[in-house]
N, CA, C and O atoms as a CHARMM CRD file, in Angstrom:
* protein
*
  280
    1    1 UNK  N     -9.57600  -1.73300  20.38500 PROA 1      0.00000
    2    1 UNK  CA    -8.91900  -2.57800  19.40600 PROA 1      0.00000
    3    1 UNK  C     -9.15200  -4.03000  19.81700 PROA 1      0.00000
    4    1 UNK  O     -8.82800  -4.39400  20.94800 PROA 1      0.00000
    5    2 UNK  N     -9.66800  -4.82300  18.99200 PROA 2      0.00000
    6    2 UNK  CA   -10.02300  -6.35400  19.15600 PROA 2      0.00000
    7    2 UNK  C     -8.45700  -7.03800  18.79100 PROA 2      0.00000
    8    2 UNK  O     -7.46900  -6.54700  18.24600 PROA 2      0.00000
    9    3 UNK  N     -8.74400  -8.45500  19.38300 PROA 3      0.00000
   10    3 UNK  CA    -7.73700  -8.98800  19.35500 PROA 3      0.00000
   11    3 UNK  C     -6.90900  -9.66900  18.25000 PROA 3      0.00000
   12    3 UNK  O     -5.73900 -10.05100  18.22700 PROA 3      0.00000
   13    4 UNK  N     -7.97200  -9.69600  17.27800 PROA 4      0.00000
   14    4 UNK  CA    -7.53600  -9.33500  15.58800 PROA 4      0.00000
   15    4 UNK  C     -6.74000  -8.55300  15.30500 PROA 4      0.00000
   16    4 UNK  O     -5.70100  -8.83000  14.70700 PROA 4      0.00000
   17    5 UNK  N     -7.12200  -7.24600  15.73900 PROA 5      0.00000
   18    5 UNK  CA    -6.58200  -5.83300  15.57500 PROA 5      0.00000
   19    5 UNK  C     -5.01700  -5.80400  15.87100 PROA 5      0.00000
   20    5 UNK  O     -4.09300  -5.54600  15.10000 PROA 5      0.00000
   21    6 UNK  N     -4.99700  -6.17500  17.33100 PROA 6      0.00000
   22    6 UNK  CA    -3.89700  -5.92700  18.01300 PROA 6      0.00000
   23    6 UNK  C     -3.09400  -7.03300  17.56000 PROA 6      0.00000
   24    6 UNK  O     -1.91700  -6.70100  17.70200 PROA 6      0.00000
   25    7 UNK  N     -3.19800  -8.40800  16.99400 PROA 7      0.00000
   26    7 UNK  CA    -2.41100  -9.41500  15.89700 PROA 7      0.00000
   27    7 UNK  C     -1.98100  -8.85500  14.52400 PROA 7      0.00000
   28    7 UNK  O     -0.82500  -9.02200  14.13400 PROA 7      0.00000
   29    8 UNK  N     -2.83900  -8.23500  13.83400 PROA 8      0.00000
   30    8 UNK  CA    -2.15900  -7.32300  13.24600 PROA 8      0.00000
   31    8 UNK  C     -1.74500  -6.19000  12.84900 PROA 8      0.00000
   32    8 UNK  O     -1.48900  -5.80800  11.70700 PROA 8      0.00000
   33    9 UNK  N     -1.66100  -5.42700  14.26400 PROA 9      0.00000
   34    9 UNK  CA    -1.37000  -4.25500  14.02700 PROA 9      0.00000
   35    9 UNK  C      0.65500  -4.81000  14.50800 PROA 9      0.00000
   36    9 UNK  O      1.66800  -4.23200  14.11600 PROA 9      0.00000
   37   10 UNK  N      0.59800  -5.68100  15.14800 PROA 10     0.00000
   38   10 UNK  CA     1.57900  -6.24600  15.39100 PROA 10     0.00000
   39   10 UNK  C      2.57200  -6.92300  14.28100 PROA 10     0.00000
   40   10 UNK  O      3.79200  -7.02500  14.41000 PROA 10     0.00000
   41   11 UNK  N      1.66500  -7.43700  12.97600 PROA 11     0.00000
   42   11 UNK  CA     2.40600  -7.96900  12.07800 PROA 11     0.00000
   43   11 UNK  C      2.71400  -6.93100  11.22600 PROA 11     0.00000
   44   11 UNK  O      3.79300  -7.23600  10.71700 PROA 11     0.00000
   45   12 UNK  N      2.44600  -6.16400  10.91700 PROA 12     0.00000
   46   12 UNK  CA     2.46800  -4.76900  10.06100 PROA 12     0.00000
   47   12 UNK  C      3.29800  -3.87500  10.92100 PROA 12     0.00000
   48   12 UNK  O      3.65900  -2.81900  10.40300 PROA 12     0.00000
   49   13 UNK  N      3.64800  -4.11400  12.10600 PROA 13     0.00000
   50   13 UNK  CA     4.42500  -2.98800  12.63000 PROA 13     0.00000
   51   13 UNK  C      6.11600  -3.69300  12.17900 PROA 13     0.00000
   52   13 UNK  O      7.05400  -2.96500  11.85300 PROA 13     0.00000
   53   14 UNK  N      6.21100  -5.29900  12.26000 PROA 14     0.00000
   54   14 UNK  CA     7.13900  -5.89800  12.51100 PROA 14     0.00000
   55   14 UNK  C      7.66400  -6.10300  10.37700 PROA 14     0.00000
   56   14 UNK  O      8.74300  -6.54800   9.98400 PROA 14     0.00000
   57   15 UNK  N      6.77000  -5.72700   9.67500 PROA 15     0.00000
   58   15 UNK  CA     6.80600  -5.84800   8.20300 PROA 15     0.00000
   59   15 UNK  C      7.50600  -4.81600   7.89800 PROA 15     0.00000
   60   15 UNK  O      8.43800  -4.89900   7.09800 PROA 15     0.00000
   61   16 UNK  N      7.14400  -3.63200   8.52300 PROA 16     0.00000
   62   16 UNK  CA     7.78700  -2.42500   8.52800 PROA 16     0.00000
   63   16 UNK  C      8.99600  -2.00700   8.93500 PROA 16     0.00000
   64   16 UNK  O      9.79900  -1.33300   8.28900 PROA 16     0.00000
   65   17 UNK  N      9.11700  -2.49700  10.20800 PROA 17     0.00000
   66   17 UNK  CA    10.79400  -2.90700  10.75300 PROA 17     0.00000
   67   17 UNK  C     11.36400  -4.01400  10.81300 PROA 17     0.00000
   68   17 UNK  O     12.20400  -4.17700  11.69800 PROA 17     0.00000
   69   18 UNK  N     11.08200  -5.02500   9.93700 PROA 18     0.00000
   70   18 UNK  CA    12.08700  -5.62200   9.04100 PROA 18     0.00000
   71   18 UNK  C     13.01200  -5.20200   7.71900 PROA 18     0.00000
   72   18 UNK  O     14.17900  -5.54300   7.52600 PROA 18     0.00000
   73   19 UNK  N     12.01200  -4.20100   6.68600 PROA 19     0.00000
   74   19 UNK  CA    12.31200  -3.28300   5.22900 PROA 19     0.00000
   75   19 UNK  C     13.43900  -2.87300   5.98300 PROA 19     0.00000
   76   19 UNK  O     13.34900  -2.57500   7.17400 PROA 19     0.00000
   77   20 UNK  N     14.80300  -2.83700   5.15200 PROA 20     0.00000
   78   20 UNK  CA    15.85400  -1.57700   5.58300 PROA 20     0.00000
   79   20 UNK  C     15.57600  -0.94200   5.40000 PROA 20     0.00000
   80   20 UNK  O     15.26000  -0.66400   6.55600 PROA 20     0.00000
   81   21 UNK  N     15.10900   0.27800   4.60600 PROA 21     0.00000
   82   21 UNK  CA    14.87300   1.54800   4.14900 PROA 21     0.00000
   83   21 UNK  C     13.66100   2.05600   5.42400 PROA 21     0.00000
   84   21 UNK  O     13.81500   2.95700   6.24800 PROA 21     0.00000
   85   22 UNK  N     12.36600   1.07900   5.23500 PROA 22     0.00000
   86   22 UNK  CA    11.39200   1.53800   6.34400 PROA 22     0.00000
   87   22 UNK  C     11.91500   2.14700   7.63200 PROA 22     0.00000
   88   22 UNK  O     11.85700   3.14700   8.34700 PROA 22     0.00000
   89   23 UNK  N     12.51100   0.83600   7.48800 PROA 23     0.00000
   90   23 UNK  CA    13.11800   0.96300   9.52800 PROA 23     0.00000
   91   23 UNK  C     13.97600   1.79700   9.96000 PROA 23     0.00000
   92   23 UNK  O     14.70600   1.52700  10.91300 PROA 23     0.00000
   93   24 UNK  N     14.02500   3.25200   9.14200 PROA 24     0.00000
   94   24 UNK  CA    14.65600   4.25600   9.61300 PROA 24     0.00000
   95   24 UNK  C     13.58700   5.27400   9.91200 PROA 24     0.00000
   96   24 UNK  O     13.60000   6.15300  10.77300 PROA 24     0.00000
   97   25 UNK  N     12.81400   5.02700   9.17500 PROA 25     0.00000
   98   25 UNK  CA    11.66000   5.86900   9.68800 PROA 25     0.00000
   99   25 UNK  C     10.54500   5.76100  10.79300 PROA 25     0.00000
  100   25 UNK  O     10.06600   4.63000  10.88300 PROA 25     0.00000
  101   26 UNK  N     10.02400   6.72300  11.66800 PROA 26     0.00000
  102   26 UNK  CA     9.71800   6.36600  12.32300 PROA 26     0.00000
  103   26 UNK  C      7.87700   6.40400  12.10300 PROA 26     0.00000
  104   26 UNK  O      7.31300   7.48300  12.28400 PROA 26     0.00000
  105   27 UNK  N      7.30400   5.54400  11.83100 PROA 27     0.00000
  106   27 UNK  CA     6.30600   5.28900  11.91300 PROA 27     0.00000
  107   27 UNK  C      5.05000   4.73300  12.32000 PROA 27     0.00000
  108   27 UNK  O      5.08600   3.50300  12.36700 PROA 27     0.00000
  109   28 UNK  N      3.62700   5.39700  12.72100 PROA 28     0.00000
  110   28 UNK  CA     2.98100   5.32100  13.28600 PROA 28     0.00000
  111   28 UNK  C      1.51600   3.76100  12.82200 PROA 28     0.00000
  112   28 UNK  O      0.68100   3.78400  11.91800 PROA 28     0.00000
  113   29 UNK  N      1.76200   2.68300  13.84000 PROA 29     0.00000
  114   29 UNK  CA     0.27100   2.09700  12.94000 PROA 29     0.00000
  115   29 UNK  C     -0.75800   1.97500  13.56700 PROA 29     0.00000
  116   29 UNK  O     -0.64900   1.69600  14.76100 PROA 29     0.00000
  117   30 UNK  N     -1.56200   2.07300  13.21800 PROA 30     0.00000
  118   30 UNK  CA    -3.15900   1.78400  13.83100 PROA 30     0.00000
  119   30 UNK  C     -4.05700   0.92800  13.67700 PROA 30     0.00000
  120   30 UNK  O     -3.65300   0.83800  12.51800 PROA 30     0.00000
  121   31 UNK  N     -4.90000   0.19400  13.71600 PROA 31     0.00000
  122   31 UNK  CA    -5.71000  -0.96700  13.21100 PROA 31     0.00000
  123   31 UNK  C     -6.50500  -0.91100  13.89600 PROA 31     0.00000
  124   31 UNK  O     -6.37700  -0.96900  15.11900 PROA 31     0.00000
  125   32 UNK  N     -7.98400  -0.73000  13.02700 PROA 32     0.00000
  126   32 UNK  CA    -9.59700  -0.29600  13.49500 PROA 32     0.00000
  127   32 UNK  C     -9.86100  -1.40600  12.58300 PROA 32     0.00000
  128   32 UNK  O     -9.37700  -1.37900  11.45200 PROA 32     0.00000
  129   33 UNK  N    -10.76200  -2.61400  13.06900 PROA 33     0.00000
  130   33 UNK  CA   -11.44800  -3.23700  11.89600 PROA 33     0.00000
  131   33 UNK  C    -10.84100  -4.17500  11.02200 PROA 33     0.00000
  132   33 UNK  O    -11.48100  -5.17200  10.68900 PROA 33     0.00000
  133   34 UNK  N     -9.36600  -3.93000  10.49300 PROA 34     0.00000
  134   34 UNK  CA    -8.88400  -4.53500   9.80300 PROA 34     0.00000
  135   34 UNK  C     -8.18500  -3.35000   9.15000 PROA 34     0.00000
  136   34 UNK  O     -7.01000  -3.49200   8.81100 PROA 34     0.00000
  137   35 UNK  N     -8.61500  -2.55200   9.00900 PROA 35     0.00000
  138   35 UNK  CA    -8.30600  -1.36000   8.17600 PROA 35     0.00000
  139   35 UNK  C     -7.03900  -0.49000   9.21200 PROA 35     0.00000
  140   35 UNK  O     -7.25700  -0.03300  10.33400 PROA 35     0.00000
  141   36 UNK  N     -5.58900  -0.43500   8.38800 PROA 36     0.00000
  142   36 UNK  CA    -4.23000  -0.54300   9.13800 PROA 36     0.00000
  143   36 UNK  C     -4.51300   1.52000   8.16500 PROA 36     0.00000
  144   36 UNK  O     -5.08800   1.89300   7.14200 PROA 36     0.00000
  145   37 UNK  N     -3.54700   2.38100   9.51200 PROA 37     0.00000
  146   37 UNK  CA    -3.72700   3.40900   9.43600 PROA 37     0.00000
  147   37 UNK  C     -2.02900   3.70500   9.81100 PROA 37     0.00000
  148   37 UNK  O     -1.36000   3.43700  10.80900 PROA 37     0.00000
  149   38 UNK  N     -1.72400   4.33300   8.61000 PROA 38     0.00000
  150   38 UNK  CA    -0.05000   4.68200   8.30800 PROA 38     0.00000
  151   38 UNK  C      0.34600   6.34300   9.15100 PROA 38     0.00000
  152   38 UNK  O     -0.03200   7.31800   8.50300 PROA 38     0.00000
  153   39 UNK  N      0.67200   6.48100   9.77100 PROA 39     0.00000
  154   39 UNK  CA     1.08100   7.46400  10.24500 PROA 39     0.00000
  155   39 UNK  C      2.40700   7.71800  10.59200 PROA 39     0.00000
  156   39 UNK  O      3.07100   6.82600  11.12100 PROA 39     0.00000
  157   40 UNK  N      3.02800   9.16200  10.29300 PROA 40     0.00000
  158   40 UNK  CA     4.19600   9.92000  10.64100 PROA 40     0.00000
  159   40 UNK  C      5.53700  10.67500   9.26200 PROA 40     0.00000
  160   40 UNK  O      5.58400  11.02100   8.08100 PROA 40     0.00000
  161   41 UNK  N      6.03900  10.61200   9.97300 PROA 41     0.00000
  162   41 UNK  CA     6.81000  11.17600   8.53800 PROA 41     0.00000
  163   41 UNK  C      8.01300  10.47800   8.16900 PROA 41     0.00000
  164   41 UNK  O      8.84200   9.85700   8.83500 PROA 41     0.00000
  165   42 UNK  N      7.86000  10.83800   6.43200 PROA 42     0.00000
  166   42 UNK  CA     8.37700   9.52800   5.26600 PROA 42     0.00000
  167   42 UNK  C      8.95500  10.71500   4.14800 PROA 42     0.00000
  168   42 UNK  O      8.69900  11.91400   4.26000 PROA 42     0.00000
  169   43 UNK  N      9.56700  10.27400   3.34300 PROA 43     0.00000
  170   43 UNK  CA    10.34300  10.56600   2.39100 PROA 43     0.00000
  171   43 UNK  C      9.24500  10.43500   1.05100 PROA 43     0.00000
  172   43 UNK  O      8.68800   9.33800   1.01400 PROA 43     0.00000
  173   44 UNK  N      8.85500  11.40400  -0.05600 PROA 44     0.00000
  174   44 UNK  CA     8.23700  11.14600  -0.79500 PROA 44     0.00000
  175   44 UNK  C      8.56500   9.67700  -1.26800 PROA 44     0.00000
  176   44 UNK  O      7.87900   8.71300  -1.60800 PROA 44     0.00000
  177   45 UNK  N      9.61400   9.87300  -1.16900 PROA 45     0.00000
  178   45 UNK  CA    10.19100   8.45300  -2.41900 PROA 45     0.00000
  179   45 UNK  C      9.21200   6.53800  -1.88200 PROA 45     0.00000
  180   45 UNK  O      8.68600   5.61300  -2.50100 PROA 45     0.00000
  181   46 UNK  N      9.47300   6.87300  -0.49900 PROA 46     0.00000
  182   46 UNK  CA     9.06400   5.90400   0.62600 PROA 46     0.00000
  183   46 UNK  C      7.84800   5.58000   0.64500 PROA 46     0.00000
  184   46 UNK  O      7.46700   4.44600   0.93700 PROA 46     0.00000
  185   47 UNK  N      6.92400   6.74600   0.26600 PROA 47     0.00000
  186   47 UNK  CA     5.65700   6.67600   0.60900 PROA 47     0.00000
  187   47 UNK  C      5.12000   5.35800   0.16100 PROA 47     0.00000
  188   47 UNK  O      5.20300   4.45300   0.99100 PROA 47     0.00000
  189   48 UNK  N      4.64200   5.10800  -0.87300 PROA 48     0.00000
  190   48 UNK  CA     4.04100   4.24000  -1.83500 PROA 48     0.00000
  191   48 UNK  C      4.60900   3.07700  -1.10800 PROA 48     0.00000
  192   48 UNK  O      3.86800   2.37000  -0.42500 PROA 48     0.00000
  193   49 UNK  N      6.15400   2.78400  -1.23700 PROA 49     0.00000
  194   49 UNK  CA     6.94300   1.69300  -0.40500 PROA 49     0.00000
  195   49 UNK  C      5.96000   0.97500   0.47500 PROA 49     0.00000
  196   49 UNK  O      5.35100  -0.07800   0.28800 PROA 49     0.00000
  197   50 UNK  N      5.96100   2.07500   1.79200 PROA 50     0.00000
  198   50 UNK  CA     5.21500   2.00200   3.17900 PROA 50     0.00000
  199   50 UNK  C      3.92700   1.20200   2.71000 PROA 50     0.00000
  200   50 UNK  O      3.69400   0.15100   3.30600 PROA 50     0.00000
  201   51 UNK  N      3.15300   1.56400   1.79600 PROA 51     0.00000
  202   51 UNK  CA     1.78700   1.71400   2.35300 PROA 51     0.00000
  203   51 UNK  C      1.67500  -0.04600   1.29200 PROA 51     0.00000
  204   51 UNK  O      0.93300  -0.93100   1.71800 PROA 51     0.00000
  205   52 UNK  N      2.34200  -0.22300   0.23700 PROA 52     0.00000
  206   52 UNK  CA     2.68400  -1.35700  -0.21900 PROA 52     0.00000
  207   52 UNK  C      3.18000  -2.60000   0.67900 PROA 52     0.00000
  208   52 UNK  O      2.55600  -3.65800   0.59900 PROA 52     0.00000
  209   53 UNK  N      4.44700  -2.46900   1.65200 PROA 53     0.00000
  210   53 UNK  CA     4.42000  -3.23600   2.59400 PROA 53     0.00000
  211   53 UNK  C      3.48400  -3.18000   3.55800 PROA 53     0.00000
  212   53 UNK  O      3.68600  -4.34000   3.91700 PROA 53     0.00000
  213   54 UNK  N      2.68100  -2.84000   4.23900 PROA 54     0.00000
  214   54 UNK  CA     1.02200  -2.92500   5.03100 PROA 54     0.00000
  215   54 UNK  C      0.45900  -3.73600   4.42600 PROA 54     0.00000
  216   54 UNK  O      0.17800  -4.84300   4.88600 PROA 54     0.00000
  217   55 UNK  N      0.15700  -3.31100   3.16900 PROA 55     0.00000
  218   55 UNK  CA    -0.96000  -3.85000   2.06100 PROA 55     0.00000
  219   55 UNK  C     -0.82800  -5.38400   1.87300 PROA 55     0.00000
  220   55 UNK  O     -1.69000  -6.16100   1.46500 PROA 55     0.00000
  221   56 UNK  N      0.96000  -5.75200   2.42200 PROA 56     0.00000
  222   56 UNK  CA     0.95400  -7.33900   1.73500 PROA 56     0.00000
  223   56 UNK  C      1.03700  -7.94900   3.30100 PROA 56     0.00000
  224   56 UNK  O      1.73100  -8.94200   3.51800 PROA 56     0.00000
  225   57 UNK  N      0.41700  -7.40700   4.18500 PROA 57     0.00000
  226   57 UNK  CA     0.86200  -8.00000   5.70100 PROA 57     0.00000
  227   57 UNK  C     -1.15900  -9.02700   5.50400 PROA 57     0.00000
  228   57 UNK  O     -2.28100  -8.53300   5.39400 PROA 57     0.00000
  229   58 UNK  N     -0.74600 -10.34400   5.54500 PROA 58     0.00000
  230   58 UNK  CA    -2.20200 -10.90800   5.56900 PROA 58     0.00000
  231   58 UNK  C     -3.34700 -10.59700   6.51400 PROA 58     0.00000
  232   58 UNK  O     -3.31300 -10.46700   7.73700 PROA 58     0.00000
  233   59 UNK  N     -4.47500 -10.49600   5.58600 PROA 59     0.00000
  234   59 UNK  CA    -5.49800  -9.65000   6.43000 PROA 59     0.00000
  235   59 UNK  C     -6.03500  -8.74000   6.71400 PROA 59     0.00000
  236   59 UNK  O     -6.95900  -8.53600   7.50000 PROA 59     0.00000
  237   60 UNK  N     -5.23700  -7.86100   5.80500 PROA 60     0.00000
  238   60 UNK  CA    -5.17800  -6.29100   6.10200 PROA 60     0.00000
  239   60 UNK  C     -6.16900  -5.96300   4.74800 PROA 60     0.00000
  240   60 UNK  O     -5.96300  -6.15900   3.55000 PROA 60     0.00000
  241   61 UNK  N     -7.39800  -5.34600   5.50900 PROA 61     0.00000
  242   61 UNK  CA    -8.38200  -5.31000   4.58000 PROA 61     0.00000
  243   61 UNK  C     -8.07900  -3.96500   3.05800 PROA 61     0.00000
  244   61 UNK  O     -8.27700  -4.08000   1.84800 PROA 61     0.00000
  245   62 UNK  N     -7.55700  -2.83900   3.86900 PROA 62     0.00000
  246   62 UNK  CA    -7.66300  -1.22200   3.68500 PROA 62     0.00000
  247   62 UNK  C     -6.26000  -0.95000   4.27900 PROA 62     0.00000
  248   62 UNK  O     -5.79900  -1.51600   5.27000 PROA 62     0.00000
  249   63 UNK  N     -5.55000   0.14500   3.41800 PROA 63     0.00000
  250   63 UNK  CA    -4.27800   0.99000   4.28700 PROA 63     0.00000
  251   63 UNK  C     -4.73000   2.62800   4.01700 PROA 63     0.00000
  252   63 UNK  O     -4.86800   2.93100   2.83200 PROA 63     0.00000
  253   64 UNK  N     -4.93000   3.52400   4.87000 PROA 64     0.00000
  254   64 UNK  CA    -5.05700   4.49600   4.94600 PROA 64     0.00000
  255   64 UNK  C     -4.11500   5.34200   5.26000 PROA 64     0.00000
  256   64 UNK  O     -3.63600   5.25100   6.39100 PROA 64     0.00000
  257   65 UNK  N     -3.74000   6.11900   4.56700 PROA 65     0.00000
  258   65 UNK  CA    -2.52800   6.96400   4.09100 PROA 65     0.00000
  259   65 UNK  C     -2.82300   8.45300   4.81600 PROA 65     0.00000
  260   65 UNK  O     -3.52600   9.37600   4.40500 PROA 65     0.00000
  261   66 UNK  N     -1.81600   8.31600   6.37300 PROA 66     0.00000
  262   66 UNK  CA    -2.29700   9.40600   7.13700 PROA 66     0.00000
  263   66 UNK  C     -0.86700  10.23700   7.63100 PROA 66     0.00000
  264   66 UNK  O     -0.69300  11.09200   8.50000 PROA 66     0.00000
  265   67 UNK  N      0.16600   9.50400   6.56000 PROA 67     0.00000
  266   67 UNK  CA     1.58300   9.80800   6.44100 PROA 67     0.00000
  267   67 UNK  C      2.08700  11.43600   5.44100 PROA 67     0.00000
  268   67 UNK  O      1.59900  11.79900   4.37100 PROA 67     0.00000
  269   68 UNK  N      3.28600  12.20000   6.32800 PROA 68     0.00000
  270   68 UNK  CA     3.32400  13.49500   5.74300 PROA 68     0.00000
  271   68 UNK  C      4.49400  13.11500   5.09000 PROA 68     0.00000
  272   68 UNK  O      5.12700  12.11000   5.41300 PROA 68     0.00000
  273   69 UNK  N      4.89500  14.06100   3.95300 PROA 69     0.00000
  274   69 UNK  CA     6.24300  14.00300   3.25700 PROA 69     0.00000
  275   69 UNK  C      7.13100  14.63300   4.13000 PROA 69     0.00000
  276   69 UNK  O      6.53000  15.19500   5.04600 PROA 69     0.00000
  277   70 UNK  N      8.48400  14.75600   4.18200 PROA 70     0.00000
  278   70 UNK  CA     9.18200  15.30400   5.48800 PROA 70     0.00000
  279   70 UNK  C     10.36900  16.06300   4.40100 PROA 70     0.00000
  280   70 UNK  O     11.29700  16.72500   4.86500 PROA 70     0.00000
């Protein structure tokens, strides 16, 4: 992970546990490239939520949806 990566895999982790609703869940992020990788388990309802807050974290090229319904 480049040091891009690890800047925002950091801002997208902290986007996520800021959301009230997010920040009960416990979720996994990853960042290859630019491209942020959603992992762990979420509430159907949440899903879309999740991958919407990633999506608006600047920089974030791609969100890849590697999240289960629970």
């Amino acid at each position: 992970m480049g040091f891009r990566d690890m800047d925002l895999n950091d801002d997208v982790r902290a986007s996520l546990r800021k959301d009230r609703v997010l920040s009960a869940f416990r979720l996994d992020v990853e960042v290859r490239n630019g491209i942020v990788y959603l992992k762990g388990k979420i509430s159907a309802q949440m899903k879309e939520h999740a991958i919407a807050v990633a999506r608006a974290v600047n920089s974030v090229a791609v969100v890849v949806d590697q999240m289960t319904i629970q």
